[in-house]
C-alpha positions in Angstrom: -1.6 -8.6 38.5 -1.0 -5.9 35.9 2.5 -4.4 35.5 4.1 -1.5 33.0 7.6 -1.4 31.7 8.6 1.5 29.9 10.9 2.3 27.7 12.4 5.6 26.8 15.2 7.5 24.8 16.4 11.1 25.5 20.2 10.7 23.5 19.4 10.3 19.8 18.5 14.1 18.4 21.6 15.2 18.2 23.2 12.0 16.3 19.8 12.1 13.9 20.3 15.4 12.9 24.0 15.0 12.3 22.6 12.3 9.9 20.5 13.8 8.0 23.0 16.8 7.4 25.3 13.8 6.2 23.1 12.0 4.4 21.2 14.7 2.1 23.8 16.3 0.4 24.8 12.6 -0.5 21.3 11.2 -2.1 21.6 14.8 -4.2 25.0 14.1 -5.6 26.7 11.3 -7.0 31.0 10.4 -8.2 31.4 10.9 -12.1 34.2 11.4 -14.0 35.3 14.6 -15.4 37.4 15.2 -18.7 38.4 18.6 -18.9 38.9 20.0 -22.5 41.4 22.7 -23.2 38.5 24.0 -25.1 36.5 24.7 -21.8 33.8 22.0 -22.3 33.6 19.6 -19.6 32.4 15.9 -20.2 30.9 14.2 -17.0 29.7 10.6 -16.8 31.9 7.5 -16.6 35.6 6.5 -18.5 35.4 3.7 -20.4 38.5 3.2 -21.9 41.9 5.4 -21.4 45.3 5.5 -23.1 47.7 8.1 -21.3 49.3 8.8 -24.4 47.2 8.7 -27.0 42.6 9.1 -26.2 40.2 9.0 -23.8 36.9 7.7 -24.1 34.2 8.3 -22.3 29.8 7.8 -21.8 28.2 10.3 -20.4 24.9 10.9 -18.4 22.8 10.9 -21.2 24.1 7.4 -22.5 26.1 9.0 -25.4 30.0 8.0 -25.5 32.6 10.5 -26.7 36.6 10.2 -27.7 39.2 12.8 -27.3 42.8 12.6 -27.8 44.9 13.2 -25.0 46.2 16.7 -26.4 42.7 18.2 -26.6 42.4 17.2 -23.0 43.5 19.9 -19.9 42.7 17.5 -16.8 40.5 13.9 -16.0 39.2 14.1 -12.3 36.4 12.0 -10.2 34.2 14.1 -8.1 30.4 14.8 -6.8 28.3 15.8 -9.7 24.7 16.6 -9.1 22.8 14.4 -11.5 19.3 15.1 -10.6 18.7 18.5 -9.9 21.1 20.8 -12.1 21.0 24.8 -11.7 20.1 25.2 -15.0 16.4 23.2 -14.9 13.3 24.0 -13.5 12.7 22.4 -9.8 10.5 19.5 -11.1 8.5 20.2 -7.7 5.5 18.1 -6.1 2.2 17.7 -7.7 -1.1 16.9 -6.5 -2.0 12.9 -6.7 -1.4 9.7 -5.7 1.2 9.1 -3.7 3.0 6.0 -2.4 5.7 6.1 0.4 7.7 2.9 1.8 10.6 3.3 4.3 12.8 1.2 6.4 13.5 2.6 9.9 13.9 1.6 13.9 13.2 3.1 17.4 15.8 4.2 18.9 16.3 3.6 22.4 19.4 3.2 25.4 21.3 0.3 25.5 19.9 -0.4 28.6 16.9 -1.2 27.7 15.7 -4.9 26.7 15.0 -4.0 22.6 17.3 -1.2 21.9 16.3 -0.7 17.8 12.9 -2.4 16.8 13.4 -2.5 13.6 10.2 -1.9 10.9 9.0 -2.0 7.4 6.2 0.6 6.8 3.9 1.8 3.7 2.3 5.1 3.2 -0.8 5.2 0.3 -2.7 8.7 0.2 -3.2 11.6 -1.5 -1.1 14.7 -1.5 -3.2 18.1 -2.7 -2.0 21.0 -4.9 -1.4 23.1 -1.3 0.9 20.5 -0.2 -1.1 18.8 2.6 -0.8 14.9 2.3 -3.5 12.3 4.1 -2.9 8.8 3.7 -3.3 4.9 5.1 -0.3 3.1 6.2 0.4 -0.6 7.2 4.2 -2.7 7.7 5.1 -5.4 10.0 7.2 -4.3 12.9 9.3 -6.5 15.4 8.7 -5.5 19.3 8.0 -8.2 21.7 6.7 -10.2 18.8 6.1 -9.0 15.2 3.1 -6.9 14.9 0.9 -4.9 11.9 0.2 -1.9 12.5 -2.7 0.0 10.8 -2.8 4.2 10.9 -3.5 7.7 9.2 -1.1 9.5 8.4 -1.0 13.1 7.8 1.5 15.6 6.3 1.9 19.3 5.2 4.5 20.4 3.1 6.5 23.6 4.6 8.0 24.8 1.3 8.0 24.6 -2.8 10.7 23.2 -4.7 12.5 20.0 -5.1 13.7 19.9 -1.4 11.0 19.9 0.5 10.5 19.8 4.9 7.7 18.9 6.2 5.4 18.4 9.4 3.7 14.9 10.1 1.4 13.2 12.5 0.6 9.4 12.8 -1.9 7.7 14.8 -3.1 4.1 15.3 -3.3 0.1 16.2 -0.7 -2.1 16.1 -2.5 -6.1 16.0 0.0 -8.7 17.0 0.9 -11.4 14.4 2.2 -13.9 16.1 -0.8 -16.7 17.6 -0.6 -17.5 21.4 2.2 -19.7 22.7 3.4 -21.8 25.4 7.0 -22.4 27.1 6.8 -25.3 29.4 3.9 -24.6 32.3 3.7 -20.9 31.2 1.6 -19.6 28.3 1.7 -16.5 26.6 -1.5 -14.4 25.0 -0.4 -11.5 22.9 -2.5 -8.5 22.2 -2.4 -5.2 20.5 -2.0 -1.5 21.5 -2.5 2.3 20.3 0.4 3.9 18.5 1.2 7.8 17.9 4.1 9.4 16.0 5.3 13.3 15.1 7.5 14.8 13.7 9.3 16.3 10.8 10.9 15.2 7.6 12.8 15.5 4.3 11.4 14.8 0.6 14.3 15.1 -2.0 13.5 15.0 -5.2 16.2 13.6 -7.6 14.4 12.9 -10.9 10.4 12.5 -12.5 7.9 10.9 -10.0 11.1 9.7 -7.6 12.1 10.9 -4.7 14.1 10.2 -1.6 12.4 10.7 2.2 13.6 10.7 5.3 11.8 11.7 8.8 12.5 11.9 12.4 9.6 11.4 14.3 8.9 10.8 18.2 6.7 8.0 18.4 4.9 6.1 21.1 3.3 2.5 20.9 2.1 0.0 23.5 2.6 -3.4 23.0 1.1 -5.8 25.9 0.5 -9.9 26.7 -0.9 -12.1 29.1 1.8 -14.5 30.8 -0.2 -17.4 32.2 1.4 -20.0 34.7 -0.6 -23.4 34.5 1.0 -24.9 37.4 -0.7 -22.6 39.8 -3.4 -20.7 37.8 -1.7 -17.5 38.2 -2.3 -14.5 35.2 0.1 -11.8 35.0 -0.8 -8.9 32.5 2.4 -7.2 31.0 2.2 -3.5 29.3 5.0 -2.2 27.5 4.9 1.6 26.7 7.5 2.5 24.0 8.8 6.3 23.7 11.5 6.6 21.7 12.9 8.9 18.8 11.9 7.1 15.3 14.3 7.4 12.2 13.5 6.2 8.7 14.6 6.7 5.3 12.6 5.7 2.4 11.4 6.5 -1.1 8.4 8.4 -2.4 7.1 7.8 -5.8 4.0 10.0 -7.1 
């Protein structure tokens, strides 16, 4: 006897895109302190040491630490300061070569079903080209019914230039099961694999040399399956489990 469960998600676009509104602005920019000379220079990095009525010290991005007395100061605030990407550089961009991606995510999916959030741990090795198309070979470990590895190409093309960067991606696979066979009392259990598939689109943000931050949202399908065996009256029972849900994952991307 062979059933199919299957497991969907139709709720989560909105919510991802509200997070990745959310979250991009905040992997760009980063709280520093700002001294505020009556001069019109502005120091940014991190107070060290303050008197109220007498200096200010402070260390700045670059590692360097400056003093001022309080009379040469106009104000001393604490807000976002774009570290990485300044207006006054060059967009360090995205070069052809080597490329190595690793991401946490999960699969969303309604709270009624069984898993609602399989969590996984993935990594992306490929090469990106000068035209911005990317082909690579990725592997993880990712927790469904029981944890499985899954092994798939993983393709990708850039939409723009610069040092924020969408892009379009595909996925396709095999996810192997890594846990061995086991039994619960008069029932055994035989675990095998099944195909995967994900698209989608994503994020790189560059903030500084060969570093970057990466976040995609993907629809993704994957089949996990086992064989439930009951010794007491030699009866098999063959279970399918078809996953569609809306994948989110943030990560790095180092080149």
């Amino acid at each position: 006897m062979k059933k199919h469960r299957s497991s969907t998600f139709k709720k989560t676009i909105p919510l991802t895109l509200l997070l990745i509104i959310v979250v991009s602005p905040l992997l760009l920019a980063q709280e520093a302190d700002h001294v505020y000379l009556k001069s019109g220079s502005v120091i940014r990095g991190k107070i060290i040491e303050i008197e109220p009525v007498d200096h200010v010290k402070i260390e700045d991005m670059c590692g360097n630490i400056w003093f001022y007395k309080i009379t040469d100061v106009e104000k001393i605030t604490s807000e976002p300061f774009e570290s990485g990407i300044r207006r006054d550089q060059e967009p360090i961009g995205f070069e052809a070569g080597f490329v190595n991606m690793t991401s946490i995510g999960f699969l969303a999916g309604s709270s009624h079903n069984s898993q609602v959030a399989p969590f996984s741990l993935l990594m992306v090795n490929g090469y990106r080209t000068s035209h911005g198309l990317f082909a690579g070979i990725g592997t993880g470990i990712e927790f469904f019914s029981t944890n499985y590895l899954p092994l798939f190409l993983d393709l990708r093309g850039d939409l723009l230039e610069g040092d924020v960067v969408p892009y379009v991606m595909a996925k396709g696979g095999y996810g192997l099961p890594l846990s061995s066979d086991r039994s619960d009392y008069d029932i055994s259990y035989e675990y095998s694999g099944g195909l995967l598939f994900g698209a989608g689109v994503g994020l790189k943000i560059r903030t500084r040399n060969h570093f970057a931050w990466d976040i995609e949202l993907l629809y993704r399908y994957q089949e996990t399956s086992y064989r439930e065996i009951h010794d007491w009256n030699n009866q098999e029972y063959e279970y399918t489990d078809i996953f569609n849900r809306i994948e989110i994952r943030l990560g790095f991307y180092i080149d």
